[in-house]
PLY file of the C-alpha trace (Angstrom):
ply
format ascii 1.0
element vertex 322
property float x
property float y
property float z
element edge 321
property int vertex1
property int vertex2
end_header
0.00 0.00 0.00
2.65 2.22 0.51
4.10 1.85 -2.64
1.11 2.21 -4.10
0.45 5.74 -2.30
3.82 6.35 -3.60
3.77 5.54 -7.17
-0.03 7.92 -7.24
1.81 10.31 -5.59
4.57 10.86 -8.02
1.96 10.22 -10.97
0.12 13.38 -9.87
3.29 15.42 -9.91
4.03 14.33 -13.24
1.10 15.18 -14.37
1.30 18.95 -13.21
4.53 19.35 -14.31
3.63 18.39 -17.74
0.24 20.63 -17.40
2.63 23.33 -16.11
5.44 23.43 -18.80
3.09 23.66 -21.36
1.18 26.61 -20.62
4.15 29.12 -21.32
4.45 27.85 -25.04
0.80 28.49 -25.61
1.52 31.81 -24.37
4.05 32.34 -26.73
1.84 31.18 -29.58
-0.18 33.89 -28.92
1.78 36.55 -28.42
3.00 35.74 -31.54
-0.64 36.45 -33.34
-1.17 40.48 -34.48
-3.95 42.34 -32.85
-6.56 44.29 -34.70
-4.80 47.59 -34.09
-1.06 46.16 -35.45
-3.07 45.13 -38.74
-3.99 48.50 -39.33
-1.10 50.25 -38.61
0.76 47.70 -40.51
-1.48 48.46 -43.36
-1.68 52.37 -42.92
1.80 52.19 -43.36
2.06 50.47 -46.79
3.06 52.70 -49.61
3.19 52.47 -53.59
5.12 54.21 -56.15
3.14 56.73 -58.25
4.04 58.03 -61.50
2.72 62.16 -61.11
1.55 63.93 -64.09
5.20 65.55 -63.82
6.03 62.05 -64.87
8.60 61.86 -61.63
8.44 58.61 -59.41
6.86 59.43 -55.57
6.17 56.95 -53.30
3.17 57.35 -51.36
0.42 55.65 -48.92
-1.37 52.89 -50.19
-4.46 54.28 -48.22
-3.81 57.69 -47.20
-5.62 58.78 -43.90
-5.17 62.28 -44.08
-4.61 63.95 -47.03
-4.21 68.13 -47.68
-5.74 68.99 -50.66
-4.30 72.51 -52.59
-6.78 73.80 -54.94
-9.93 74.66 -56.22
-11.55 71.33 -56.97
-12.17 70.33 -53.47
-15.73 69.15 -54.46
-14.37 65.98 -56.27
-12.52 64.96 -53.43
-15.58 65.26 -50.91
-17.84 63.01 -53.60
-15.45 60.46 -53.41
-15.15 60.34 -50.00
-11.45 61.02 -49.45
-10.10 61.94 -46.29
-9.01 65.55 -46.15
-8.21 67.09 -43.36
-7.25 70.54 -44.80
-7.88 72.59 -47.81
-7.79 76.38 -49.07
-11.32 76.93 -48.45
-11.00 80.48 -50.10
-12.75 78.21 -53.36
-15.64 76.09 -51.25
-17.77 79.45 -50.58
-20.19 78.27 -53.35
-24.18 77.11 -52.34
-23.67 73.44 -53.06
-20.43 73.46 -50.72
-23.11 74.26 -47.60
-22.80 71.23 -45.08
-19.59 69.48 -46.51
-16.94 70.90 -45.02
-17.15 70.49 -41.09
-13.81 68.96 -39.73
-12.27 70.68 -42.69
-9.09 73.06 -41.59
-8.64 76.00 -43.49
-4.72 76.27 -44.34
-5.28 79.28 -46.44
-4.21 80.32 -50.26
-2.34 78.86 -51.04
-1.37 77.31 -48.47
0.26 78.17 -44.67
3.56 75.15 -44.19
3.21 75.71 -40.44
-1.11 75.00 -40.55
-0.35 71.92 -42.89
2.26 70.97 -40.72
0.42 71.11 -37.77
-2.27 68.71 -39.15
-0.17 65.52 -39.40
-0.77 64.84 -42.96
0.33 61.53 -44.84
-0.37 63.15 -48.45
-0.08 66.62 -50.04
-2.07 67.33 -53.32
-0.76 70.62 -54.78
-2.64 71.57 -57.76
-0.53 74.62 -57.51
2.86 72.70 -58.37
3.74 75.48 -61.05
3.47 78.66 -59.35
5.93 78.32 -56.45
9.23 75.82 -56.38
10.04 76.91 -52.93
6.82 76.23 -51.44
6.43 72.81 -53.09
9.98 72.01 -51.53
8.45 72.77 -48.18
5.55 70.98 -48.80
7.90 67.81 -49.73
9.22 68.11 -46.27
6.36 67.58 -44.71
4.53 64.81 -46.44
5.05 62.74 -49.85
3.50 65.72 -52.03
2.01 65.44 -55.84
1.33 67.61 -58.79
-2.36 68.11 -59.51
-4.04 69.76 -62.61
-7.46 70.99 -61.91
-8.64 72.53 -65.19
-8.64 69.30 -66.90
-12.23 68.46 -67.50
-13.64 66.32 -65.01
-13.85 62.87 -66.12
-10.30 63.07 -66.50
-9.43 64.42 -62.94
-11.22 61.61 -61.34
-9.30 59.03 -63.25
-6.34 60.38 -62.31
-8.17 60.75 -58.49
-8.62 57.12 -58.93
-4.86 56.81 -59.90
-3.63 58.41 -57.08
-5.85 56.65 -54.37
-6.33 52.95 -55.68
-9.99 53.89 -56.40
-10.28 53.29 -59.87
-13.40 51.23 -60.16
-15.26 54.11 -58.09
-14.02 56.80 -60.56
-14.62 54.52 -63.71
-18.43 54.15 -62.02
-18.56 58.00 -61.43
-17.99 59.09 -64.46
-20.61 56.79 -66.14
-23.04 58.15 -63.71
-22.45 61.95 -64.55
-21.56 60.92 -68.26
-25.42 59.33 -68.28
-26.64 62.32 -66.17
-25.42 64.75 -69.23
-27.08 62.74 -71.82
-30.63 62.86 -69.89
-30.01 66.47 -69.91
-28.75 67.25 -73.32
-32.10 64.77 -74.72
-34.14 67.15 -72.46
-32.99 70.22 -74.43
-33.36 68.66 -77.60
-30.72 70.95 -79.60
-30.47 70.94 -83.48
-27.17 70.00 -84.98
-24.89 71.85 -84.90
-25.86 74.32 -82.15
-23.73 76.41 -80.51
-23.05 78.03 -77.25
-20.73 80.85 -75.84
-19.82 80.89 -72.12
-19.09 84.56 -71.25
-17.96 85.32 -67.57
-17.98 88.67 -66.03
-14.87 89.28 -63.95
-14.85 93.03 -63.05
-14.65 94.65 -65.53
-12.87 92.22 -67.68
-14.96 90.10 -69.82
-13.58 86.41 -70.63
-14.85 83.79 -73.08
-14.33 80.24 -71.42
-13.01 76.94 -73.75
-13.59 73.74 -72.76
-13.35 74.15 -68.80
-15.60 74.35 -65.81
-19.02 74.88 -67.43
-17.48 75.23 -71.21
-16.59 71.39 -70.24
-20.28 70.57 -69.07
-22.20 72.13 -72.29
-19.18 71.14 -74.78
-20.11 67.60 -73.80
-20.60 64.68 -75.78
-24.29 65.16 -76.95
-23.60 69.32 -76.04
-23.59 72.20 -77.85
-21.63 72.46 -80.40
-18.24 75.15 -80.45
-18.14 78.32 -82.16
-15.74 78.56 -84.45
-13.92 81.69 -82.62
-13.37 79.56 -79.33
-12.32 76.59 -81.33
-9.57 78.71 -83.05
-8.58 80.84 -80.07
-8.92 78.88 -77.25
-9.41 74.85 -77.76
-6.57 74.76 -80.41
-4.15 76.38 -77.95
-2.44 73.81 -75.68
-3.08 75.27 -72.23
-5.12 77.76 -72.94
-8.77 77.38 -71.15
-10.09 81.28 -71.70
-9.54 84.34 -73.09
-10.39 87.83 -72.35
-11.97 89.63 -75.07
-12.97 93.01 -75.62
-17.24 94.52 -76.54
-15.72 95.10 -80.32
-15.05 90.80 -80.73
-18.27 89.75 -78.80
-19.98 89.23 -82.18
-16.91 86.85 -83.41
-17.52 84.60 -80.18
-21.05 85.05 -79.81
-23.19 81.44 -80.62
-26.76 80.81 -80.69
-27.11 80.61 -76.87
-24.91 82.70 -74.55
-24.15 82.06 -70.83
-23.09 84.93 -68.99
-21.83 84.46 -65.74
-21.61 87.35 -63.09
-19.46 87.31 -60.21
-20.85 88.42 -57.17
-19.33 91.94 -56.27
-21.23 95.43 -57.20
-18.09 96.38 -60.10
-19.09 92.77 -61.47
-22.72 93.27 -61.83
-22.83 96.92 -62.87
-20.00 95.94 -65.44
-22.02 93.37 -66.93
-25.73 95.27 -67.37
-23.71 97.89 -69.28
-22.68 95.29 -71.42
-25.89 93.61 -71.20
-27.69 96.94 -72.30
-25.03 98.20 -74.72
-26.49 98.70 -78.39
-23.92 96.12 -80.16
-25.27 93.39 -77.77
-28.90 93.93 -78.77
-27.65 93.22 -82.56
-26.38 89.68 -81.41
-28.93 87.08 -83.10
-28.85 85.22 -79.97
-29.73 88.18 -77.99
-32.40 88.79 -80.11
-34.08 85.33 -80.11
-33.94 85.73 -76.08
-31.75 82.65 -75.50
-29.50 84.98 -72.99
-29.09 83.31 -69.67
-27.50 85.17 -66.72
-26.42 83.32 -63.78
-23.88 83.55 -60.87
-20.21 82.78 -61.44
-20.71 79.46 -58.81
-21.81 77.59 -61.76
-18.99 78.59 -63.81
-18.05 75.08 -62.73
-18.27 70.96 -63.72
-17.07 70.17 -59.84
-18.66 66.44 -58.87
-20.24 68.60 -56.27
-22.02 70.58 -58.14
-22.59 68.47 -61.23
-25.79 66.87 -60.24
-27.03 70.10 -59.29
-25.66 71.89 -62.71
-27.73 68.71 -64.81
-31.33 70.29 -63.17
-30.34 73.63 -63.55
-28.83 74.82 -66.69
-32.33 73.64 -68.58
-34.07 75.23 -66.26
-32.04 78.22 -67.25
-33.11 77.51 -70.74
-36.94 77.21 -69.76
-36.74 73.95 -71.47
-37.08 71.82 -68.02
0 1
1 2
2 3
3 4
4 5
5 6
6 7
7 8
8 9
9 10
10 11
11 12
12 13
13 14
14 15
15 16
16 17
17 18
18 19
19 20
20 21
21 22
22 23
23 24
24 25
25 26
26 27
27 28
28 29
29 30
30 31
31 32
32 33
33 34
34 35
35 36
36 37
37 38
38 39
39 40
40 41
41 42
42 43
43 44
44 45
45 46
46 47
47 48
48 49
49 50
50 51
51 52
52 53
53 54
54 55
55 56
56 57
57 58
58 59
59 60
60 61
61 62
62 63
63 64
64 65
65 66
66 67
67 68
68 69
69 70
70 71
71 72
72 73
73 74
74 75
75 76
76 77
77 78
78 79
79 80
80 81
81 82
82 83
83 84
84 85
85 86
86 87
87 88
88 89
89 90
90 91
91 92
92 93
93 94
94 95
95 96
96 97
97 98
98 99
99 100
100 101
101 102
102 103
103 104
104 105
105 106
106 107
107 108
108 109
109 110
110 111
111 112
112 113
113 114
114 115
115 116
116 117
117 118
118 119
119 120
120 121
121 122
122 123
123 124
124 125
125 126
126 127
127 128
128 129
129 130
130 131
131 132
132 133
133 134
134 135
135 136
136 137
137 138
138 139
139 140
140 141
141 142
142 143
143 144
144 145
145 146
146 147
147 148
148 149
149 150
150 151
151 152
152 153
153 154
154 155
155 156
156 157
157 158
158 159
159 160
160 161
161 162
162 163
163 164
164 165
165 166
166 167
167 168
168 169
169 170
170 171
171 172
172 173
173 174
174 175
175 176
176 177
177 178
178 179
179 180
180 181
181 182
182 183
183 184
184 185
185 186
186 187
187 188
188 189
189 190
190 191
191 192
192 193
193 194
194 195
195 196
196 197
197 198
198 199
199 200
200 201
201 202
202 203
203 204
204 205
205 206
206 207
207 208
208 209
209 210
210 211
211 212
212 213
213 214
214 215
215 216
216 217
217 218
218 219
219 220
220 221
221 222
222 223
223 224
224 225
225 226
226 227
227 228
228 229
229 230
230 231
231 232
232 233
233 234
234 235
235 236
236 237
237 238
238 239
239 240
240 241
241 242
242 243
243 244
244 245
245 246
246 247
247 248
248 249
249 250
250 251
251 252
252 253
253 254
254 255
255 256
256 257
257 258
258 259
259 260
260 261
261 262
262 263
263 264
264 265
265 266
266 267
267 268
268 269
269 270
270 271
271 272
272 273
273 274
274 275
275 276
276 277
277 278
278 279
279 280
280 281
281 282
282 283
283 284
284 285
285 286
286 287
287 288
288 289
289 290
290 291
291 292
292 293
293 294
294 295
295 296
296 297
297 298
298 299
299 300
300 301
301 302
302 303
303 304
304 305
305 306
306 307
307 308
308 309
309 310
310 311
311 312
312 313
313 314
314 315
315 316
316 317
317 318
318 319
319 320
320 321
């Protein structure tokens, strides 16, 4: 019997020793397994190499968290939902911009290094890349920074949007959406062949004709107007060149069978343009004269994704065709 007791007794012992010296490797096992929070970060922190428009070589995030955004397309970047955390708001004081831009810091025009700083950001957009070397060197310094051209018409800054954020099935789907959008429209104004349209905007008291940007882009769309021969030679078939300012004397060289005159909002803008609007060689424009005139606040002077959807409602109501 004692031996017995014995032989249980050391049997027991084993058996906690065993139970014992294996817990610390399933500890270790474990520990070895990545939390929820080291996934993330381990992800935040990938990055990809990005040819810019510049055709130079950056490396950036894979899935930028907070991204600065220099220009005056801000609109695009709210529709598709990427996370800014500061902008020059001087350009998102237009009606459609009401309610989008909480959280939003203003870093100013064209841009404050110490505010941008301050926010932490993992991504610079500069659509301002040309104007200033020195402040896109500071820029660099704080955060992987990329050229951005905003007066390309919009279907091709959101595939380049796409580009730059790994969103290119989104952008592809956007564009569809407003490119279907436009048609509806255009059907709704049922315009002859061959119609044209001038897009006149009051600055001041300088008067420019607009090519094939901001609004020019949204009625020189596919099924759009059509483009008056003056623009076409003066404007679309100059690399670069998006407007020209043009004096009373040429108006009837520009002029097409609808005209769009947008007014900024300041008195020397308005009085300005109801001289022009009341000046006898205006009356003689045939357009003028068959009433297809439509005045309407520089805002829409515009094919932003913000205000797109908008724009598609209210340009034929503009046109009392709607």
């Amino acid at each position: 019997m004692l031996w017995g007791g014995m032989l249980l007794l050391l049997f027991i012992l084993s058996a906690c020793g065993n139970a014992g010296g294996n817990e610390p490797d399933v500890k270790v096992k474990e520990s070895e397994q990545p939390t929820q929070a080291e996934v993330q970060v381990e992800e935040s922190e990938k990055t990809v190499q990005y040819t810019t428009i510049k055709g130079e070589q950056v490396e950036i995030p894979a899935h930028p968290k907070r991204v600065v955004y220099i220009g005056p397309t801000l609109g695009d970047f709210l529709v598709m939902n990427i996370p800014i955390v500061g902008s020059n708001l001087v350009h998102a004081d237009e009606s459609y911009y009401k309610g989008r831009i909480e959280g939003i810091v203003d870093v100013g025009n064209p841009g404050d290094a110490e505010v941008i700083l301050s926010l932490n950001p993992d991504l610079i957009i500069n659509s301002y890349y040309n104007a200033d070397a020195e402040q896109n060197e500071k820029l660099s310094k704080i955060a992987p920074t990329i050229p951005f051209n905003p007066s390309v018409p919009y279907a091709e800054r959101v595939k380049e949007m796409g580009n730059i954020f790994g969103q290119q099935d989104e952008a592809a789907k956007l564009t569809a959406k407003f490119e279907s959008q436009s048609k509806e429209m255009f059907d709704k104004l049922q315009l002859a062949e061959g119609e044209t349209a001038t897009v006149f905007y009051q600055l001041g008291k300088t008067l420019y004709v607009m090519g094939n940007r901001s609004l020019g882009a949204v009625i020189y769309g596919e099924h759009g107007f059509a483009v008056p021969p003056a623009v076409q030679e003066n404007i679309l078939d100059h690399k670069g060149v998006s407007f020209v300012e043009v004096s009373e004397e040429v108006l009837p060289e520009y002029a097409g069978d609808h005209l769009f005159v947008l007014v900024q909002d300041t008195d020397e803008s308005k009085s300005e343009s109801d001289r022009i609007l009341q000046s006898p060689l205006w009356g003689t424009l045939p357009a003028v004269q068959k009433g297809n005139v439509y005045v309407v606040s520089s805002e829409w002077n515009t094919d932003g994704l913000l205000a797109l959807e908008q724009l598609y409602k209210e340009l034929p109501k503009w046109m009392q065709r709607s």
